[in-house]
ZAMARGU-4260 file (C-alpha; in steps of 0.2 Angstrom, whole numbers, plus 5000, padded with zeros to 4 digits):
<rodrens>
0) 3806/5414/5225 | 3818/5420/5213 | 3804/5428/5202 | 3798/5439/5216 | 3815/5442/5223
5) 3815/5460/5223 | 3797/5462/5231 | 3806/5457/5246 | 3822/5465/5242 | 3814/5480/5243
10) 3803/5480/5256 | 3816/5473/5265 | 3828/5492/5259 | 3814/5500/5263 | 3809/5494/5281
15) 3828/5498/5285 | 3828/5515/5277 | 3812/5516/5289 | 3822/5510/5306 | 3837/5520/5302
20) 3827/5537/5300 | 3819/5532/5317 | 3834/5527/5326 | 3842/5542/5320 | 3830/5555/5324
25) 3827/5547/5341 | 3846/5546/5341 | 3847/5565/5341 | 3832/5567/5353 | 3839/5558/5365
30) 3857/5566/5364 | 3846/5582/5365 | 3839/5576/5381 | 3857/5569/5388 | 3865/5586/5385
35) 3851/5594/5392 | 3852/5583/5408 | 3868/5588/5410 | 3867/5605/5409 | 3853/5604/5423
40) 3865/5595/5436 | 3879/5606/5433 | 3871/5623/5432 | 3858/5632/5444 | 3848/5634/5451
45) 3856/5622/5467 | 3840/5621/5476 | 3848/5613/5494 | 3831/5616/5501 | 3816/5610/5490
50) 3799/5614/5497 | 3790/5597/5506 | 3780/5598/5489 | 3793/5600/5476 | 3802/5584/5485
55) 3785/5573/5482 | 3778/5581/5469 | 3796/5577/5459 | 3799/5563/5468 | 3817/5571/5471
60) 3831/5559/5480 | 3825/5544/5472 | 3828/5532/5457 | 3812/5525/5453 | 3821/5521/5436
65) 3832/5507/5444 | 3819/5500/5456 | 3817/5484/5444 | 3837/5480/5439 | 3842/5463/5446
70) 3858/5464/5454 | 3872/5458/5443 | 3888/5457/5452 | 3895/5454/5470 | 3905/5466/5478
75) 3918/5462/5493 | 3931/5476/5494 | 3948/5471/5502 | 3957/5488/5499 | 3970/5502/5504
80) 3971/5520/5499 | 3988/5527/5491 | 3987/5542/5502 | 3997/5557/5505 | 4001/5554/5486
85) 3991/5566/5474 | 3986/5574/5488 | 3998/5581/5501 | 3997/5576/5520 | 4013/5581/5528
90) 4011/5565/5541 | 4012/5554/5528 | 4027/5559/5520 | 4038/5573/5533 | 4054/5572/5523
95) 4043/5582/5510 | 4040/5595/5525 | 4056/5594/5535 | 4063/5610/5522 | 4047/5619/5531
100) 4055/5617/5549 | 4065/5632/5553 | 4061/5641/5539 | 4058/5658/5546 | 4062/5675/5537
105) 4077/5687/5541 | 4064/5693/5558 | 4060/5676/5565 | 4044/5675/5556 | 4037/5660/5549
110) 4022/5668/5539 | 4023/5666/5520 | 4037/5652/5522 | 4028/5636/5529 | 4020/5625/5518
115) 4005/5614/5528 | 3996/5607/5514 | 3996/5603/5497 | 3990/5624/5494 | 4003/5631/5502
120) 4015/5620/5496 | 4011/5628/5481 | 4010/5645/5486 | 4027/5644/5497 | 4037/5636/5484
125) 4031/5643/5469 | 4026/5632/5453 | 4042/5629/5445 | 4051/5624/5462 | 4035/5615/5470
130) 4032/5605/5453 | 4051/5599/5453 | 4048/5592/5470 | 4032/5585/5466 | 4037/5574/5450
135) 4050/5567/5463 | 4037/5565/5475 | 4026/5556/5464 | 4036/5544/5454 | 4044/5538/5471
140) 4031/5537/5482 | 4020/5524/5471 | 4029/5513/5460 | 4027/5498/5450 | 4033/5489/5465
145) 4021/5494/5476 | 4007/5492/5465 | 4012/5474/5465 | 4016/5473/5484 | 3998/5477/5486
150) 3992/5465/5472 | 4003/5450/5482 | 3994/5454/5499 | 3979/5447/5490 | 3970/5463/5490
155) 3957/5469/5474 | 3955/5487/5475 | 3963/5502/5479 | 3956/5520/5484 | 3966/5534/5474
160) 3964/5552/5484 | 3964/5566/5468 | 3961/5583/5469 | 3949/5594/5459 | 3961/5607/5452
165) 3971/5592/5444 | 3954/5594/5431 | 3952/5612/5431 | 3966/5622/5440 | 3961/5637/5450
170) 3974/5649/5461 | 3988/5644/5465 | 3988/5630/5456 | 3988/5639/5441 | 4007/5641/5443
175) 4011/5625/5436 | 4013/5617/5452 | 4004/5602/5448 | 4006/5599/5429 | 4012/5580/5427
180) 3997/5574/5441 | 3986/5570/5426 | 3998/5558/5418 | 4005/5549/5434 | 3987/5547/5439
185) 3987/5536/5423 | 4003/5528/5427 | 3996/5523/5443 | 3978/5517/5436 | 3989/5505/5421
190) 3998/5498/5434 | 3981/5493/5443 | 3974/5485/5427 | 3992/5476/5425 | 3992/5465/5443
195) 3969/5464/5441 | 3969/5479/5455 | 3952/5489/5453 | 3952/5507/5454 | 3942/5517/5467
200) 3944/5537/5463 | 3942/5547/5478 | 3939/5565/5476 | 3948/5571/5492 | 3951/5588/5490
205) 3940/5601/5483 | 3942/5619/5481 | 3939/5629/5500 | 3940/5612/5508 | 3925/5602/5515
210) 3931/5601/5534 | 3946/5614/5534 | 3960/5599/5536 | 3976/5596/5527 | 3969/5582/5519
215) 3957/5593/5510 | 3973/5600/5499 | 3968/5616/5511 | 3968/5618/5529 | 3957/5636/5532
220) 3953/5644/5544 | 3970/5647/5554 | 3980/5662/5559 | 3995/5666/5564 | 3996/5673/5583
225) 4013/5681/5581 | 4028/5676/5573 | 4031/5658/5578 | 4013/5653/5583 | 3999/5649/5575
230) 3981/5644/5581 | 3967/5634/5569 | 3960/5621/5580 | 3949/5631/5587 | 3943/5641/5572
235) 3945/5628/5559 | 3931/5627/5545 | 3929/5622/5528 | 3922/5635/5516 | 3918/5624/5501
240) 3901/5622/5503 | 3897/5643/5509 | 3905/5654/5522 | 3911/5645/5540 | 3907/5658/5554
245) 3919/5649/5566 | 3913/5662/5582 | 3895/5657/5579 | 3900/5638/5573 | 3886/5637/5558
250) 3887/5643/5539 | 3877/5658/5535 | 3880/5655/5516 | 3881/5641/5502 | 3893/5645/5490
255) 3884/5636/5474 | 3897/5641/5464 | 3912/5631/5470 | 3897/5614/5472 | 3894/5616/5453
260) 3913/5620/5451 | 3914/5602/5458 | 3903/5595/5449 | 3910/5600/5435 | 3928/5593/5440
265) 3919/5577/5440 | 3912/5576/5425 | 3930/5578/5417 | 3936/5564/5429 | 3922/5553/5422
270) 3924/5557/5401 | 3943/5551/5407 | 3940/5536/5415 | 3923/5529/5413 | 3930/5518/5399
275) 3947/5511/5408 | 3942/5494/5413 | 3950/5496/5429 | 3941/5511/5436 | 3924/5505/5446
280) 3918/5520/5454 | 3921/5537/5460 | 3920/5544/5477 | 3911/5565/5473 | 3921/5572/5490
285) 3928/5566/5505 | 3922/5568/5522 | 3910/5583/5522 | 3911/5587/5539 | 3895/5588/5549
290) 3894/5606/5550 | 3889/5608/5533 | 3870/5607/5533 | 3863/5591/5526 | 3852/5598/5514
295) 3865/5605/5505 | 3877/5589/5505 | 3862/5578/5500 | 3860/5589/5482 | 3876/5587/5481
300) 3875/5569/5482 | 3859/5567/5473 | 3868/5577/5458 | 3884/5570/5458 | 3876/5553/5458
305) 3862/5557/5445 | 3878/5562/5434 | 3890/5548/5437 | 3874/5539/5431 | 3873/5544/5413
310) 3889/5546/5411 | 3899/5530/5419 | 3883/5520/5421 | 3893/5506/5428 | 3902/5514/5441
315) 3896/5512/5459 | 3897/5531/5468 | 3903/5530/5484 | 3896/5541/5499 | 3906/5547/5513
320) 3892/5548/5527 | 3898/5563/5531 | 3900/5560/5552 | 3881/5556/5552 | 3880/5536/5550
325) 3865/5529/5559 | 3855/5513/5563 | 3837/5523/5571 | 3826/5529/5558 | 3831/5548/5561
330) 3849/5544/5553 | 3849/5556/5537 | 3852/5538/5526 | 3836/5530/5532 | 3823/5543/5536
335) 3812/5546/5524 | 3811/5566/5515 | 3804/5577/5529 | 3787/5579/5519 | 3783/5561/5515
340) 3768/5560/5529 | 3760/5576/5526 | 3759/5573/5507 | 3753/5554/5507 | 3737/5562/5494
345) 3750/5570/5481 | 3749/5560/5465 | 3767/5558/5466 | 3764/5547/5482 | 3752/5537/5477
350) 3760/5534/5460 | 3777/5529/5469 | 3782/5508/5468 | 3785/5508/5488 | 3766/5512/5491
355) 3770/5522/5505 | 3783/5512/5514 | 3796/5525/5523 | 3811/5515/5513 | 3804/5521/5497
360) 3802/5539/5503 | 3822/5540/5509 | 3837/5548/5501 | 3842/5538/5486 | 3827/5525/5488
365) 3827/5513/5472 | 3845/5519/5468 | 3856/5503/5464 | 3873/5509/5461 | 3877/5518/5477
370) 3888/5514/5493 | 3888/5522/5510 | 3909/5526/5517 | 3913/5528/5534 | 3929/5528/5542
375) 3930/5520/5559 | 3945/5526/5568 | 3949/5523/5588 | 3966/5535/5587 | 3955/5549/5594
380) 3948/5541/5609 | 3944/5553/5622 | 3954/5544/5636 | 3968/5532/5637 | 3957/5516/5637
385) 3961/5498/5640 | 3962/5487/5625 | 3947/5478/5630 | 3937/5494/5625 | 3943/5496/5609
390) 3940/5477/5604 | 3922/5478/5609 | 3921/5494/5603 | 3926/5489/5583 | 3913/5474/5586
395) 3899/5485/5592 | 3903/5495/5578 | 3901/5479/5566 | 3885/5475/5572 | 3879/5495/5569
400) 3887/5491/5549 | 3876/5474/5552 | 3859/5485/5554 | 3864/5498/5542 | 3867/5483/5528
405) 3851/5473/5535 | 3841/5491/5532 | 3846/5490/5512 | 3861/5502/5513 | 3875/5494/5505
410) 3891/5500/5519 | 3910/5501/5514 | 3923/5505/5529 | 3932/5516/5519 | 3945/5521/5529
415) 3953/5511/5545 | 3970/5507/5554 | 3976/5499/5568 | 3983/5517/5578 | 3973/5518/5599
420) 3982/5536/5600 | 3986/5551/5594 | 4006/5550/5594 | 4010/5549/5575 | 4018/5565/5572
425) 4009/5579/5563 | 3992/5567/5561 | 3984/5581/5565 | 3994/5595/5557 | 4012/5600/5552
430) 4020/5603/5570 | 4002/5603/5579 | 3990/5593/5588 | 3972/5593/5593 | 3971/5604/5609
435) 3976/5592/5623 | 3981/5578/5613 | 3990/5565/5613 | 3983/5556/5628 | 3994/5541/5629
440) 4015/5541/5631 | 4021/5542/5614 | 4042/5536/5607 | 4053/5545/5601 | 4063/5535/5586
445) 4075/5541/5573 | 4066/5552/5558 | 4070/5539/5543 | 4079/5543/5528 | 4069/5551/5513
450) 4058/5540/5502 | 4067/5548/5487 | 4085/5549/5483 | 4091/5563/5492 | 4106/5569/5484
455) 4098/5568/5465 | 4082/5576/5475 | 4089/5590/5482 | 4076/5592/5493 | 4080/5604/5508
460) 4084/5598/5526 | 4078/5581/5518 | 4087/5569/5527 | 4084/5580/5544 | 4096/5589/5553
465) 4101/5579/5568 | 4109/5593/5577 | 4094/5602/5578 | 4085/5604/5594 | 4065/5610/5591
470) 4061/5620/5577 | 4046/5631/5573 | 4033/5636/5568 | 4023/5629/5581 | 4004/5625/5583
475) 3993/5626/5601 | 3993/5607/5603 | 4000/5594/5611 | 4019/5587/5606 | 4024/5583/5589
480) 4039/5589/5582 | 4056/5585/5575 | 4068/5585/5590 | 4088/5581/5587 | 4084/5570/5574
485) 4070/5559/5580 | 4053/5558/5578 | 4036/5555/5586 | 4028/5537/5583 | 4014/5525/5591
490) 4015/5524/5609 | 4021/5507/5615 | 4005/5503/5622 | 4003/5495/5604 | 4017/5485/5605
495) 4018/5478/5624 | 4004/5465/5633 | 4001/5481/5643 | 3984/5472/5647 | 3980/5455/5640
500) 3963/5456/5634 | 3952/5447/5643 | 3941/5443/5628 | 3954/5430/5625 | 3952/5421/5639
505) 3955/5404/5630 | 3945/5393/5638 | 3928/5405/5637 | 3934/5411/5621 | 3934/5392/5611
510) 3920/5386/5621 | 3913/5402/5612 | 3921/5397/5595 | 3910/5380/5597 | 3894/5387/5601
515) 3895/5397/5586 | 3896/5381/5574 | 3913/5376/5574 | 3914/5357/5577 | 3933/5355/5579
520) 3946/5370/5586 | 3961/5365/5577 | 3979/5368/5583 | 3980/5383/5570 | 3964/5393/5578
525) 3972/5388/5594 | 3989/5395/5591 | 3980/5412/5584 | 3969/5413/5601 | 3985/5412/5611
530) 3993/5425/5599 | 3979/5438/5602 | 3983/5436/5620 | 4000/5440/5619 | 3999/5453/5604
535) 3986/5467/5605 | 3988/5476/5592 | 3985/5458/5580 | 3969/5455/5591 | 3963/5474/5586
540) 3968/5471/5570 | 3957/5453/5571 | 3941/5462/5579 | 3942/5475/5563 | 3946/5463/5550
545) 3931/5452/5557 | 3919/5467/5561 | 3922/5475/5544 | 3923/5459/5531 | 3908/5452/5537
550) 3895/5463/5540 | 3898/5476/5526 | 3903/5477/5507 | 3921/5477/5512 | 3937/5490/5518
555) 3949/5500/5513 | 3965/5501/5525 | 3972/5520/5530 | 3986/5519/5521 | 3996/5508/5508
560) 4014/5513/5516 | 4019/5527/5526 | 4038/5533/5530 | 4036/5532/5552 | 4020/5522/5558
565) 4016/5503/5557 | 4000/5503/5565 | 3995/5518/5548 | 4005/5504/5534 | 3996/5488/5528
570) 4015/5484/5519 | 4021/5486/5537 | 4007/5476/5546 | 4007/5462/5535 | 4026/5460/5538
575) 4033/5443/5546 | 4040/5452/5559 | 4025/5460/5566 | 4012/5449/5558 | 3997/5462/5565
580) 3988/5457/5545 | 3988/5441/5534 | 3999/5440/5523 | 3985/5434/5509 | 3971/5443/5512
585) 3960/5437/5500 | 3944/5429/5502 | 3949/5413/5500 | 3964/5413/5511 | 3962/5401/5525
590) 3973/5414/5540 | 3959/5427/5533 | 3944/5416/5537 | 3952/5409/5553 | 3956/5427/5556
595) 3938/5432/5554 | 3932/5420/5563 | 3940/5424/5578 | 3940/5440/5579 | 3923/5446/5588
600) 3921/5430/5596 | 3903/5431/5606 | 3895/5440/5593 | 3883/5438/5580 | 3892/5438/5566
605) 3876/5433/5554 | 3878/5432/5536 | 3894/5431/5532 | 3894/5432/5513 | 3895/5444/5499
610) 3882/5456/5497 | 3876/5458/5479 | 3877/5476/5470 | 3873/5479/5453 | 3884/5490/5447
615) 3879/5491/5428 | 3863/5497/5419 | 3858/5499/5401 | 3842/5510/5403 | 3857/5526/5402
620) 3863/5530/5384 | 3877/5543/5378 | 3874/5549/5362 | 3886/5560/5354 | 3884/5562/5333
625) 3897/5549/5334 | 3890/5537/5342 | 3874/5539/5333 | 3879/5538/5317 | 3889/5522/5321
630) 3874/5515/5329 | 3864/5520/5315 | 3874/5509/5303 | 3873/5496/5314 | 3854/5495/5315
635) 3853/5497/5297 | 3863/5480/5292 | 3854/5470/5308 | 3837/5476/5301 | 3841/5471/5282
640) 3848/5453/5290 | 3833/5451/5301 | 3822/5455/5287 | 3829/5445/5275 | 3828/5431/5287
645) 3809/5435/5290 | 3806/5436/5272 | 3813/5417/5270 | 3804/5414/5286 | 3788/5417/5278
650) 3791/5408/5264 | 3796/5391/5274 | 3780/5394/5283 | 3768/5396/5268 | 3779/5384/5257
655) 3767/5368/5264 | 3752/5379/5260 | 3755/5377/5242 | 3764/5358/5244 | 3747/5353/5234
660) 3742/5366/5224 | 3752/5364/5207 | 3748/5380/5200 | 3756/5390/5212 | 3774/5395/5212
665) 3784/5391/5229 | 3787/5408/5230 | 3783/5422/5243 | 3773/5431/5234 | 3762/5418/5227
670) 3759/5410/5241 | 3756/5420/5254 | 3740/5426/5248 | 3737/5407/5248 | 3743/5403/5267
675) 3734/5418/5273 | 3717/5408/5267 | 3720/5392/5278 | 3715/5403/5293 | 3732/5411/5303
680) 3722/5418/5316 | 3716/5403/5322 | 3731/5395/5321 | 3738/5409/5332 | 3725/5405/5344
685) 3732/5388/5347 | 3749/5394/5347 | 3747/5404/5363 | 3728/5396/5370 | 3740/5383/5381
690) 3756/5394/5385 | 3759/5396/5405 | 3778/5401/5404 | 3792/5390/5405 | 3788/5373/5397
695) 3773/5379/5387 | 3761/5364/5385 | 3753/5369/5369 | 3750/5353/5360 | 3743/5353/5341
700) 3724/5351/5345 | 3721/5335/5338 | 3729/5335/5321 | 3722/5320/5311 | 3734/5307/5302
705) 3732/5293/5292 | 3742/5279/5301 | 3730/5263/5300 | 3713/5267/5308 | 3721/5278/5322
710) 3719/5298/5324 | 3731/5306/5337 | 3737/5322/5341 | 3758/5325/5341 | 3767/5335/5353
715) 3785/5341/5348 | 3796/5347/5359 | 3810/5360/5351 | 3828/5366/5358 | 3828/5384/5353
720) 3845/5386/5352 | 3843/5377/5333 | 3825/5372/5330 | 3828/5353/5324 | 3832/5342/5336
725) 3815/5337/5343 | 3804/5321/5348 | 3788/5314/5347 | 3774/5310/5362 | 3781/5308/5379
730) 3786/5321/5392 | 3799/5335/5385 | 3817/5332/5387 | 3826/5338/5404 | 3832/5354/5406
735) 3849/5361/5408 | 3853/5371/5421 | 3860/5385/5412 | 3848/5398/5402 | 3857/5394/5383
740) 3849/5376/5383 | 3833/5376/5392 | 3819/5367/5382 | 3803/5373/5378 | 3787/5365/5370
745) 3783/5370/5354 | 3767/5367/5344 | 3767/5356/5327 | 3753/5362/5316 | 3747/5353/5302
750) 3742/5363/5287 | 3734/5349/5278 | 3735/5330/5278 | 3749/5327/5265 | 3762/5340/5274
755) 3760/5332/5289 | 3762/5314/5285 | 3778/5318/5278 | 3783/5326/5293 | 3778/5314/5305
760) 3786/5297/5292 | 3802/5309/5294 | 3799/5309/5313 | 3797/5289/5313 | 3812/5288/5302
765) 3823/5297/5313 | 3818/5291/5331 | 3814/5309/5336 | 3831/5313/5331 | 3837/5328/5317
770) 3824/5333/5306 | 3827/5347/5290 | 3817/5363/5299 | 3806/5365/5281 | 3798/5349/5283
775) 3784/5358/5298 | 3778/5372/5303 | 3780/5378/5321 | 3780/5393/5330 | 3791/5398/5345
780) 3783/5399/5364 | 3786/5414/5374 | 3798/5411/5388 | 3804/5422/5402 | 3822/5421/5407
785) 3826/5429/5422 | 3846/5436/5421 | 3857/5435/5437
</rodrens>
């Protein structure tokens, strides 16, 4: 070999001169292609209304590109959110709106000096003075400690609410307001990855708000009636997605420039974090109201997904149903584009993998990495009920998830809590109400003191005034303000066995337990049962834990602390004192299951365990000139090492050709030629002629040797994870259960008599033990692994 040693050498250089050229050009083609993709979901034209023949003709709102993935990971969200945070909700957090109360000009007018949402906020205060307040705001409200609060109540993710002009600021956040947001954001997402917390990002206020709410970051659409007044129930609208006309309650314009606009804040969110181990997904906006037509939310969707695709192609994408979650075939996530019957003879159609089925014709058919939110709250019940209809109510609603889940469509609860009323003060607005709520008897208790430290805070009117009686301005709802001090809470319907539940009967309720499998009621179970009876809210909170563990992917509770409201505070619901929650809430906790298991006693609680969802996928590359060129060099060493190694390969091979040929060197290029000659093609053919995947039973077709007077044929069975240990005759050797040491049947060929006598003595010798890999000639089986 050494004399034609630079034959190989140089084929070998030049095969990988070969490769590297390829890999590059195509390196370059496909970043041309990835940049070009881009620039198609962030620019125009936004086509919210395709043609019935441009949907089938493009096969638009489905990912035929992912219909084969196997689903690699299990997914079972037990989660909070870490609201009023980034994003301002004045409920959440009052002592950061109490400054606002009273805060009228030298004429008694309130206009231009009340902040309601995180806008304003800005507007009203100005950058520098609204900044200050926020850094305090932000470092006290989520802190290492809470971070591992949450981590202890054995939950795994947590929901972060962001806004869009933390990524590109627009007016008035261009004042300065929110610089800082960026880095505590990352503050936030470290301390996730410390205590094994995932990270859900949750893009909750866009720019002109999706459903005109202070949660947006903007509530719209409200006016000022006169001084002290204001109105915005009745006219409230969101005007990201086009113009509201509140009078005719419809939009009579998109605005395509403020979707792309967010689309463009994600993709900044994603080149951030789509590297951070902690981060698993991103939610493109929260709760679109219904108003806004479907067809412009779903190219929103279809785009923000197709984005989050290429560029954090492990992420899930979580979808808020936008008010419009159904289990009938005419909910917009199950029914199949509008033009999939009348166009059954396009090409398109008959090309599709679903052959026509209305699954494959539906929004996001063959998409793997996407989840469906929907927030399940009883707080705005139209009337007073008892707590019987809110227990059956959450398990209805569990077995509406069930269906959903059963119909392919992967269902997160992502926002929940344990309120039956309207009574926490400014849920629905600073010092406002929905029109005729609340509806049950709210408390009064005393405002807490401030989150912060109030003195180094300097915060106005933060801790309250006590001596103040009702302070402006004032909305046209129902009662929620600041009174001498006090504040509105839950009414005490949630705290007092108003009405037992009659769901908890105990006898009827554990001869239900038994008929649903369990063989013994322990005195645990018991004790819980007779705890629902006397504690309602714990047996709400049992009904939704039970409804919404086991028929979906999992929760999110609304919210990780608040400064008034326990039924709105997972800290607060888990607390030994109220014990609403377990403490542990993992999936492994015993109170959780026994918790689960009692909570929608009577119904069918069906398959109770993780739903798999594959969140990764290799078919999407990025390729920048960086990553080219450092991939480039890395294919150029493996191709030099794999053709070196083929190079001796081929010489191992042919080495037996020349055993008895004395003329002939033992190198490569010598005989080669030689081992061509013996025939390879018909020793290919008995390679493969037997091969049925798995254990291939390819045996060497009756290769004579000279052992006495008996010709046999020999069968040799070879570990592919080294080639050498193998056995002779008999039934291959059992197969391991995992994929690294399966055994396959490999075929020993005899070249001529000599060579395989000495292979088969060496056999003999070694009791079908370790033989040197030279001494026969074989050639691996194809075989089929199927990942999980």
């Amino acid at each position: 070999m050494v004399r034609c040693g630079w034959i190989e050498i140089t084929s070998v250089a030049i095969a990988a001169l070969f490769f590297v050229k390829s890999f590059a050009e195509s390196s370059v083609e496909n970043a041309a292609s990835f940049d070009t993709a881009i620039e198609k979901l962030l620019g125009g034209p936004f086509l919210p209304f395709p043609s019935d023949e441009e949907l089938m003709e493009s096969n638009r709102y489905s990912c035929d590109d992912e219909a084969e993935k196997p689903p690699k990971k299990t997914l079972n969200i037990r989660g909070t959110s870490l609201g009023g945070w980034l994003v301002l909700e004045p409920w959440i957090t009052p002592s950061l709106f109490y400054q606002f109360l009273g805060a009228a000009d030298g004429q008694g007018r309130f206009q231009g000096n009340v902040a309601l949402d995180s806008y304003t906020f800005c507007e009203v205060l100005g950058g520098k003075e609204a900044n200050r307040q926020l850094r305090i705001h932000w470092r006290y409200w989520v802190t290492e400690r809470q971070i591992r609060n949450l981590a202890e109540l054995g939950l795994n993710t947590v929901r972060i609410p962001i806004a869009d002009w933390m990524f590109a600021p627009y007016y008035p956040f261009t004042n300065g307001c929110w610089e800082g947001a960026l880095e505590e954001l990352d503050r936030v997402v470290d301390l996730c990855q410390k205590y094994g917390l995932d990270v859900l990002l949750d893009m909750h206020a866009v720019r002109g708000s999706q459903n005109g709410l202070d949660n947006s970051g903007d509530t719209r659409h409200y006016e000022w009636i006169n001084g002290t007044h204001f109105r915005h129930w009745d006219i409230r609208g969101g005007d990201w997605a086009g113009q509201y006309d509140a009078a005719l309650r419809q939009y009579v314009t998109t605005n395509e420039t403020q979707l792309l606009d967010t689309l463009a804040a994600i993709q900044q969110v994603a080149l951030r974090y789509a590297n951070h181990s902690a981060v698993v997904g991103l939610q493109p906006v929260n709760e679109p109201w219904d108003a806004i037509p479907w067809p412009v939310v779903r190219e929103f969707y279809w785009r923000s997904y197709r984005l989050l695709r290429h560029l954090a192609p492990n992420w899930i994408v979580l979808f808020h149903d936008s008010f419009r979650l159904g289990t009938s075939t005419d909910s917009v996530w199950l029914a199949p584009h509008p033009s999939a019957s009348a166009s059954k003879t396009s090409p398109r159609f008959k090309a599709s993998k679903g052959n026509g089925r209305a699954e494959d014709q539906r929004f996001l058919a063959h998409c793997t990495h996407y989840m469906v939110d929907i927030h399940v709250y009883q707080a705005w019940a139209w009337d007073p009920y008892d707590v019987d209809y809110f227990l059956r109510t959450t398990c209805d609603m569990g077995q509406r998830l069930r269906r959903m889940e059963d119909a392919g469509i992967a269902v997160v609860v992502g926002e929940w809590s344990l309120a039956t009323d309207n009574c926490a003060m400014w849920l629905n607005g600073l010092n406002d109400n929905v029109p005729g709520y609340p509806k049950a008897a709210c408390q009064r208790v005393p405002c807490p003191a401030p989150y912060f430290p109030a003195e180094r805070a300097r915060i106005p009117n933060a801790p309250v005034n006590r001596s103040a009686g009702r302070q402006g301005p004032f909305g046209l709802g129902g009662d929620s303000y600041v009174e001498y001090g006090t504040c509105v809470v839950d009414s005490t319907h949630n705290r007092c066995n108003v009405t037992a539940p009659s769901m908890y009967n105990t006898s009827e309720l554990l001869q239900r337990i038994r008929r649903q499998g369990a063989a013994a009621i322990d005195d645990d179970t018991l004790a819980l049962v007779r705890f629902y009876r006397r504690n309602i809210v714990a047996a709400f909170a049992a009904a939704q834990w039970s409804a919404f563990n086991l028929h979906t992917h999992g929760q999110f509770f609304w919210n990780f602390r608040t400064e008034l409201e326990d039924t709105w505070d997972i800290q607060r619901a888990t607390a030994p004192h109220l014990q609403w929650l377990p403490r542990n809430m993992s999936a492994h906790d015993a109170d959780a299951q026994r918790m689960a298991a009692c909570g929608c006693v009577g119904y069918d609680h069906g398959d109770a365990a993780d739903k798999p969802l594959p969140p990764g996928d290799e078919d999407y590359w990025l390729f920048s000139a960086a990553f080219a060129s450092a991939q480039a060099l890395w294919v150029m060493v493996a191709v030099v090492v794999v053709g070196l190694a083929l190079s001796a390969g081929l010489w191992l091979w042919c080495r037996p050709a020349c055993a008895d040929r004395p003329d002939e060197s033992q190198s490569l290029c010598r005989c080669l030629p030689h081992w061509l000659s013996k025939g390879p093609l018909s020793w290919w053919s008995d390679t493969f002629r037997g091969h049925r995947g798995g254990y291939s039973s390819i045996a060497s077709a009756g290769v004579p040797r000279d052992y006495g007077d008996e010709a046999t044929s020999v069968e040799v069975y070879v570990q592919p994870s080294s080639y050498r240990r193998v056995s002779a005759g008999g039934a291959p050797p059992t197969s391991s259960t995992t994929d690294d040491s399966k055994v396959e049947l490999m075929p020993l060929t005899a070249v001529n008599k000599a060579a395989h006598d000495r292979r088969y003595k060496e056999l003999e010798e070694t009791g079908g033990g370790y033989v040197k890999p030279y001494a026969f000639s074989y050639q691996r089986a194809s075989h089929t692994s199927n990942q999980t």
